[in-house]
N, C-alpha and C positions, 0 to 999 in steps of 0.2 A: 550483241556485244562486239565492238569492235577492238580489233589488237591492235597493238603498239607495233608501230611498222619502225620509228628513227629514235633511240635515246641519245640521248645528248649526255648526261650523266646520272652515275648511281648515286645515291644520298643514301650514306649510314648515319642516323638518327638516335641519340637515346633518350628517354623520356619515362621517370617514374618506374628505375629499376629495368627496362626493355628495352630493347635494342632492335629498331625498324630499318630494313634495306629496302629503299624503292627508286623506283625509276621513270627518271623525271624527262618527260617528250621535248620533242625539237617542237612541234607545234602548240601554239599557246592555249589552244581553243581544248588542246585535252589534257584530262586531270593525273596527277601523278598517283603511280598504281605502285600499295603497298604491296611487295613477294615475300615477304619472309619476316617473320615477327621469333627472337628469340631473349632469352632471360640472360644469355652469357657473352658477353662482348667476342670474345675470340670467334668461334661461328660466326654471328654474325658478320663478322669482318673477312672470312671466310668466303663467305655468300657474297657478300659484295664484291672482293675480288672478280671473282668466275664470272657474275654478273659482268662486269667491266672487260671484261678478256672477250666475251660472249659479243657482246656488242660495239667491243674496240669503242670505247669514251672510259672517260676518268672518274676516279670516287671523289666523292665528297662528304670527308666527317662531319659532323656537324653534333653539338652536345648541348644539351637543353640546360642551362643554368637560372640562376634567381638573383636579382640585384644584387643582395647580399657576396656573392660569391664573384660577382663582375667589380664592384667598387671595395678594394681591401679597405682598412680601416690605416689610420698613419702610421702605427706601429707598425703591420705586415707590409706597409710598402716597402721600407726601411730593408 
């Protein structure tokens, strides 16, 4: 197993009620590595902070939607 020597940034993720913080490498060739898996956004964003302080690079929220929720309908543009 090899570690993560350079990230570049944290990714806070949430997905189907969970909230994923990982850390995404300067090199392309390696895969990004989930650290923390929790049910409450606050923590998690938490974690990702200290992650970021840890490694001096920046977060990146990021929240998993569904068309529905990307394209309003006319009414809620309005």
């Amino acid at each position: 197993m090899t570690k993560m020597k350079l990230v570049e940034t944290v990714r806070l993720s949430s997905k189907e009620g969970f909230f994923y913080v990982s850390l995404m490498p300067v090199a392309g060739e390696e895969k990004p590595k989930t650290v923390f898996k929790s049910n409450k956004e606050s923590a998690a964003r938490n974690v990702a902070r200290q992650f970021a302080k840890q490694y001096k690079c920046m977060v990146a929220f990021e929240e998993s939607t569904t068309m529905e929720e990307e394209d309003p309908g006319p009414q809620e543009a309005l």
